[in-house]
C-alpha positions in Angstrom: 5.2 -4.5 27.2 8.6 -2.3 25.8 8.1 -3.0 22.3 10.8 -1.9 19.5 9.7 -1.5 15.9 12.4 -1.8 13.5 12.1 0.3 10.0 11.6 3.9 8.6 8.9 3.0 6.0 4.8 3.1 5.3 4.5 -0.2 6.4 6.4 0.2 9.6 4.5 3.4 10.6 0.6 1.4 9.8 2.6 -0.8 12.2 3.4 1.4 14.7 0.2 2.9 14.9 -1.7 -0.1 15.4 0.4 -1.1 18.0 0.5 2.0 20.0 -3.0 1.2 20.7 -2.8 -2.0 22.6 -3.4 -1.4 26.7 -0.2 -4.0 26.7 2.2 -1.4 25.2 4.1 0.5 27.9 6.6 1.6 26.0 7.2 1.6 21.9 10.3 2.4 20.2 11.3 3.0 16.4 15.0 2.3 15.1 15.3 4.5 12.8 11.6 5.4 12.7 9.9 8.7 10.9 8.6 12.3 11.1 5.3 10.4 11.2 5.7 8.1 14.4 7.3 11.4 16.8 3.8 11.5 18.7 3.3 7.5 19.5 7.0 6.0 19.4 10.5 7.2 20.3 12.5 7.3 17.5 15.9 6.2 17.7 19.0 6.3 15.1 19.8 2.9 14.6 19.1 1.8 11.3 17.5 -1.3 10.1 20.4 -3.2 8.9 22.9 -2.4 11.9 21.9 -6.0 13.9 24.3 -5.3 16.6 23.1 -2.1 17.8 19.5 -2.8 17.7 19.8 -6.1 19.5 22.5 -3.7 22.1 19.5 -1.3 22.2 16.8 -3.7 22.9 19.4 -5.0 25.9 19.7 -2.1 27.5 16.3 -0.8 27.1 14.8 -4.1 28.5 13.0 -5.1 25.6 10.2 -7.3 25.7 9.6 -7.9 22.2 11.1 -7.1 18.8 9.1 -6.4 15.8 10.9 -6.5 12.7 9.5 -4.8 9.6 11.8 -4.6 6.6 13.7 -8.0 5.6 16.9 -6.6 5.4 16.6 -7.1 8.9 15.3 -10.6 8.8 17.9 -11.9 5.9 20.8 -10.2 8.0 19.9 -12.2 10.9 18.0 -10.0 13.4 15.5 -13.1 14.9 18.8 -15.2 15.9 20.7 -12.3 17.4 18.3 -11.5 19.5 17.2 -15.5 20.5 21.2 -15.6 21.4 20.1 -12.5 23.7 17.2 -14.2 24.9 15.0 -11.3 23.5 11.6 -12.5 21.4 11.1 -11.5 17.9 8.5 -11.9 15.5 10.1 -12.8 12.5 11.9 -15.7 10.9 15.7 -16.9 11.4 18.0 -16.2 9.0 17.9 -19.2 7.1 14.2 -19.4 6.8 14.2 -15.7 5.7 16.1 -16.9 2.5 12.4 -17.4 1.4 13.2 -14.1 0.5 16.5 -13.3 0.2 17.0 -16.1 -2.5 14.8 -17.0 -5.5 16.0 -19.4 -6.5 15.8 -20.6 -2.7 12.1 -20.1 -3.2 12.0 -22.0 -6.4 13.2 -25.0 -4.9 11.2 -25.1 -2.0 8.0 -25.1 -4.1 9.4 -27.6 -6.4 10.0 -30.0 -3.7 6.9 -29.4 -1.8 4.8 -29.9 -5.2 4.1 -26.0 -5.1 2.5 -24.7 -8.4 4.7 -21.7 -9.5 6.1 -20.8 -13.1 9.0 -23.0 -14.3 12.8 -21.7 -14.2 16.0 -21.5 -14.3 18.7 -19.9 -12.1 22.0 -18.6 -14.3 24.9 -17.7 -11.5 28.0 -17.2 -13.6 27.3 -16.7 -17.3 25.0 -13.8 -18.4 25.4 -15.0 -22.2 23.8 -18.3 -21.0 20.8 -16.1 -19.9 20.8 -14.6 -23.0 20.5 -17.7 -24.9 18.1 -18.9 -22.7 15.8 -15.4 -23.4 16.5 -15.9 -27.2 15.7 -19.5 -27.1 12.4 -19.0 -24.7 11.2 -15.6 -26.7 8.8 -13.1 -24.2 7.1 -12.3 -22.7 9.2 -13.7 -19.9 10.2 -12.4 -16.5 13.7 -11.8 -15.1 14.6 -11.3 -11.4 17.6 -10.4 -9.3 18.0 -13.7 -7.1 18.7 -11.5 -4.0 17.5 -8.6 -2.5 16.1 -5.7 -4.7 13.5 -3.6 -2.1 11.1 -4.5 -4.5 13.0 -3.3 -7.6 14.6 -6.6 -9.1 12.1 -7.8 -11.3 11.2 -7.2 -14.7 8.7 -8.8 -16.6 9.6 -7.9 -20.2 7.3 -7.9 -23.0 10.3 -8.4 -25.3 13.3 -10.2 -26.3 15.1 -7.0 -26.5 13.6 -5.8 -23.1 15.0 -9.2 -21.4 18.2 -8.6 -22.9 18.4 -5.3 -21.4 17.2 -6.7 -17.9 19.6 -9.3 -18.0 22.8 -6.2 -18.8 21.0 -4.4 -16.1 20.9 -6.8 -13.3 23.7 -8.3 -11.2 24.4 -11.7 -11.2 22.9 -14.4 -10.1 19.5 -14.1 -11.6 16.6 -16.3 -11.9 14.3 -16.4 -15.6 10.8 -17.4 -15.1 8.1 -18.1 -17.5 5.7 -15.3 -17.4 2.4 -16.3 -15.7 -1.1 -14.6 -16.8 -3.9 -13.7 -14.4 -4.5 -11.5 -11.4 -2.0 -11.1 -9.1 -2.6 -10.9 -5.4 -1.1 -11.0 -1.9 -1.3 -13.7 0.7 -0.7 -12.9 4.2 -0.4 -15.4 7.2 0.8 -15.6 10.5 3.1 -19.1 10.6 5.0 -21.3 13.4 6.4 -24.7 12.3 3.8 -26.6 10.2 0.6 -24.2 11.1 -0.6 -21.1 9.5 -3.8 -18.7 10.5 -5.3 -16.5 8.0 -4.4 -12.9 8.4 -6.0 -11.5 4.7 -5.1 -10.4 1.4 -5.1 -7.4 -1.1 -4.1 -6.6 -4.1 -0.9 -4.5 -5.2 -0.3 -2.1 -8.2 3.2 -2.3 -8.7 3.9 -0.4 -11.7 4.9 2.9 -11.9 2.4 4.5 -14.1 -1.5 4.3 -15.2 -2.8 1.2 -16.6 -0.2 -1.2 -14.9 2.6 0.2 -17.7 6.5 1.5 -16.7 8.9 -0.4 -14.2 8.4 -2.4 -11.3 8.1 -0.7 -8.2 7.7 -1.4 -4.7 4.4 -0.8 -5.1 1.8 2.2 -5.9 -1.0 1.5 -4.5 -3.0 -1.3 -2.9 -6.9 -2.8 -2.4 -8.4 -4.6 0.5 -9.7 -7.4 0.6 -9.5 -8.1 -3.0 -12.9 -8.4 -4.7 -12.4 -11.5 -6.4 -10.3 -13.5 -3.6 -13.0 -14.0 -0.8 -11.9 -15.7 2.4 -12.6 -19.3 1.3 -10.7 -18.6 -1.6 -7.9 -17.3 0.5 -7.5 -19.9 3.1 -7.5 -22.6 -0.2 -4.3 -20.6 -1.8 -3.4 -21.2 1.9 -3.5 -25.0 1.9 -2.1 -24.8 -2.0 0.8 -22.3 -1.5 1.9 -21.3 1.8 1.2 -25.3 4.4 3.4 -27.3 2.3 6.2 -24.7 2.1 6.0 -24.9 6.0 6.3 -28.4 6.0 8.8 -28.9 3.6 11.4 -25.7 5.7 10.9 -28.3 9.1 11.9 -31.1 7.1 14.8 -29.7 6.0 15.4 -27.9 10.0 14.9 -24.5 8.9 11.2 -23.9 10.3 9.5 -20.8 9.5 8.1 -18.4 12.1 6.9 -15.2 11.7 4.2 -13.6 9.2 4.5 -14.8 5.7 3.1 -13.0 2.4 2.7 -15.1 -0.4 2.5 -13.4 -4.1 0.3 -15.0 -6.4 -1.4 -15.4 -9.5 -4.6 -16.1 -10.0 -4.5 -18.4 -13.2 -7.3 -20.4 -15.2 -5.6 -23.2 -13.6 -5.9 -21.9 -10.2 -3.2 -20.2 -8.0 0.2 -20.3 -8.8 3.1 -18.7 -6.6 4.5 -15.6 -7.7 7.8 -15.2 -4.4 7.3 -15.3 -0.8 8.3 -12.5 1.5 9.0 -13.0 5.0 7.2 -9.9 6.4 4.4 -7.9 5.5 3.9 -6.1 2.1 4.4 -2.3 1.2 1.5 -0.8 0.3 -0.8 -3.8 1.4 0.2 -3.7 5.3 -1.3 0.0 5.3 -4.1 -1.1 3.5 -4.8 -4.3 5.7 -3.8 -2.6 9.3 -6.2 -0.1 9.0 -8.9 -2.3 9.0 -7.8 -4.1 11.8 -10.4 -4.4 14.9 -8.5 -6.7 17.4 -5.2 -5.8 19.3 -1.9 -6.6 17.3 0.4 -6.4 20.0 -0.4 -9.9 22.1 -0.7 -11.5 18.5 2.7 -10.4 17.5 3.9 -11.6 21.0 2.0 -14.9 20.7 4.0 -15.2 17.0 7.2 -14.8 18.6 6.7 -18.0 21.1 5.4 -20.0 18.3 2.4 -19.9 19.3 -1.2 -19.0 17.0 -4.7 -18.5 17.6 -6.9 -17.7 14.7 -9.2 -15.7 17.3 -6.7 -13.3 17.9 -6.7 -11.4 14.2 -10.0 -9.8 13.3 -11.1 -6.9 10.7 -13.7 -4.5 9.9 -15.8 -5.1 7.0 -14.9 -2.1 5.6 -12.8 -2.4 3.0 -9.9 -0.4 2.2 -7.2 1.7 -0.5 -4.0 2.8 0.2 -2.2 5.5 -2.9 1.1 5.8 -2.6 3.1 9.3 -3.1 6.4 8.7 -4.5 8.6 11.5 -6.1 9.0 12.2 -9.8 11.6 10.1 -11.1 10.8 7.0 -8.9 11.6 4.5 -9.3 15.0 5.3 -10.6 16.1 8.8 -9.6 13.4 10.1 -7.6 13.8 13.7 -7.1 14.2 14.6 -3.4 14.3 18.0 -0.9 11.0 19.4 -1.7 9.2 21.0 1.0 5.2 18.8 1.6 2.2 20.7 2.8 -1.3 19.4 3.4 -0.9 16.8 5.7 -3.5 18.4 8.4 -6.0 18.8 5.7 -5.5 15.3 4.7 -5.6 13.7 8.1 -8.5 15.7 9.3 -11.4 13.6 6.4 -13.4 10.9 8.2 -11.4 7.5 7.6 -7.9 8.9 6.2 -4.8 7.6 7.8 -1.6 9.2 6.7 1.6 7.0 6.6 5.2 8.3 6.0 7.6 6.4 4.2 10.4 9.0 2.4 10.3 11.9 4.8 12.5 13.9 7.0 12.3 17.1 9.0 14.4 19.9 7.9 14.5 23.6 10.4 10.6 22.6 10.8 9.3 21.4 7.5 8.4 18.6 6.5 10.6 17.3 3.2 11.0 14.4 0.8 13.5 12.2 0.8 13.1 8.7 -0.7 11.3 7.2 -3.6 7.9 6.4 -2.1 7.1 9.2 0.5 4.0 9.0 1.6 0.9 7.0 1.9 -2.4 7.9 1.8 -5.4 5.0 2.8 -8.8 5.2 3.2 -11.7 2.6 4.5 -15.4 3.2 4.0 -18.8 0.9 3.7 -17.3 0.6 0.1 -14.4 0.5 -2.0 -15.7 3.2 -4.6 -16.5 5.7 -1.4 -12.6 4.2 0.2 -11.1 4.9 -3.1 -12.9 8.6 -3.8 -11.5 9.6 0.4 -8.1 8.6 -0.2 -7.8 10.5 -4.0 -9.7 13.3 -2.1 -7.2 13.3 1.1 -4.4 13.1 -1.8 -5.2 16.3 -3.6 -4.6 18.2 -0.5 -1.4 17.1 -0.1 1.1 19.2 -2.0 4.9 19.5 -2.8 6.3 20.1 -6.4 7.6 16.7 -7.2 4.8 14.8 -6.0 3.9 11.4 -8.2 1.3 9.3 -7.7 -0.9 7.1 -10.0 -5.0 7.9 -11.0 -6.1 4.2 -11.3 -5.3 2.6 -8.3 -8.7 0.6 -7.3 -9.8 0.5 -10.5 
């Protein structure tokens, strides 16, 4: 199969690997790809918002199947372009990606399909009616951009005065939750029409610093499988969460295909949905691929006919951490263009995998260039062991601005 991979980040390069080593791939491309995916994809410019060109690329190059990673892709409308071309992708149209590109989308969707999530409300032209609706509701509550925000577009503030500046902060619309207590994990399912099969769960650190304080990132850090969210557990939240979202996007003629990841949190009253996101997660995909035992590549092209088998997605036992290495400054002005070193050292320890996110080569070094630039993952017979290899594999990884948090796993 001639597959193209579309993103530049962590998640697309776990990606990547694991499907470079299916005996079905004959030929794996990456628009725009990384430094890290030279030696098992050809990386072409095309970036991953630029619909026309990759679905011209995939055309010419006699594409069999297109893998989407990021949902800029997905909201903009990659799966319909190429369905017009007659090319398969595995991911969602652009309607049913507005699982993600719209809260407030979301919101509704679980409200009609008797969904348990936090109550709301969306505010589209007035940010003095948010305010008032802060003042009047006190904190902690949680405020979130109602489009796309890589990540970035949610702040649950532990003040009045912190919503307020959220609220200044954040472009219209936006969508004020309730803040929900508990433990937070990630849901992740492969789905066609009404059915879903199981793919796993982890567990995200999203905040910037140690001991879950600063802003919201894109994440830090991820665990695998979560500890307190076994598989019975999982396939429950599935049932709870994720089937009667399914059922209510058919009713309304949107259906969903493609792998969806379901935030939630674990309350004393069971789970209760945090968003959905239309792909899968960044840091968890590294953490969960990793682990992965059975070939991706005939799943994913299964996916993109509609078509599911729970037999064809199985892990190791082993579980898993990946750390993210972001640049000082992230999440708001990381600092960029310093020179990384270490890499050999850190991809040389038994079960270290090395996935590039921010990087770019510069007159033969490698350099930083985005927020989160690397990320480092680990398996082992147990998490303490997984954890110590990928802190371990970190240290030797070196360039002046490097950031990265002490507590993830813990």
């Amino acid at each position: 199969m001639r597959v193209l991979l579309v993103g530049s980040g962590g998640r697309e390069h776990a990606l990547a690997q694991a499907i470079s080593r299916s005996p079905k791939l004959t030929a794996l491309f990456a628009a725009p790809g990384n430094p890290g995916m030279k030696d098992i994809a050809q990386c072409v410019a095309i970036k991953a918002d630029d619909i026309a060109g990759l679905v011209d690329f995939a055309r010419k190059e006699k594409i069999d199947l297109v893998v989407p990673g990021p949902e800029v892709s997905l909201v903009a409308g990659l799966a319909d372009q190429c369905e017009a071309a007659g090319i398969a992708c595995a991911g969602p149209s652009r309607a049913a990606a507005q699982l993600e590109g719209s809260k407030a989308f979301t919101k509704e969707i679980a409200d009609a399909a008797s969904i348990p999530t936090a109550r709301w409300q969306r505010f589209e032209t007035s940010k003095e009616e948010a305010l008032a609706y802060v003042r009047q509701h006190g904190a902690p509550i949680v405020i979130k951009a109602d489009g796309l925000a890589a990540g970035k577009g949610v702040v649950v503030a532990q003040s009045v005065e912190e919503a307020e500046e959220a609220i200044e902060k954040l472009s219209l619309p936006l969508v004020i939750e309730e803040c929900l207590f508990g433990r937070e994990v990630s849901l992740f399912a492969f789905c066609s029409g009404e059915e879903a099969v199981l793919i796993g769960a982890a567990r995200d650190h999203k905040r910037a610093y140690d001991g879950d304080k600063g802003p919201n990132t894109g994440g830090m850090g991820a665990i695998c499988p979560p500890p307190d969210f076994d598989h019975e557990a999982q396939e429950k939240a599935l049932d709870l969460t994720v089937r009667p979202m399914l059922a209510e996007m058919v009713r309304r003629g949107t259906p969903f295909k493609g792998v969806i990841f379901a935030g939630l949190m674990l309350t004393e009253d069971g789970p209760k949905l945090i968003e959905y996101n239309v792909r899968f997660g960044d840091p968890e995909a590294q953490a969960l691929l990793i682990r992965l035992e059975s070939d991706l590549l005939p799943a994913l092209d299964e996916l993109a006919h509609g078509r599911l088998s729970q037999d064809s997605v199985t892990f190791s036992d082993q579980p898993s951490l990946s750390l993210v290495l972001a640049a000082r400054g992230y999440p708001d002005k990381p600092v960029t263009g310093g020179v990384i070193t270490g890499l050999e050292n850190a991809e040389a320890q038994p079960g270290v995998y090395v996935f590039h996110a921010g990087t770019i080569l510069q007159g033969g070094q490698l350099v930083a260039a985005g927020g989160r630039v690397l990320t480092i993952c680990a398996k082992a017979k147990t998490p303490e062991k997984a954890r110590s290899r990928a802190y371990e594999a970190a240290a030797s990884i070196q360039w002046a601005d490097k950031m990265l948090r002490s507590d993830i796993g813990l």
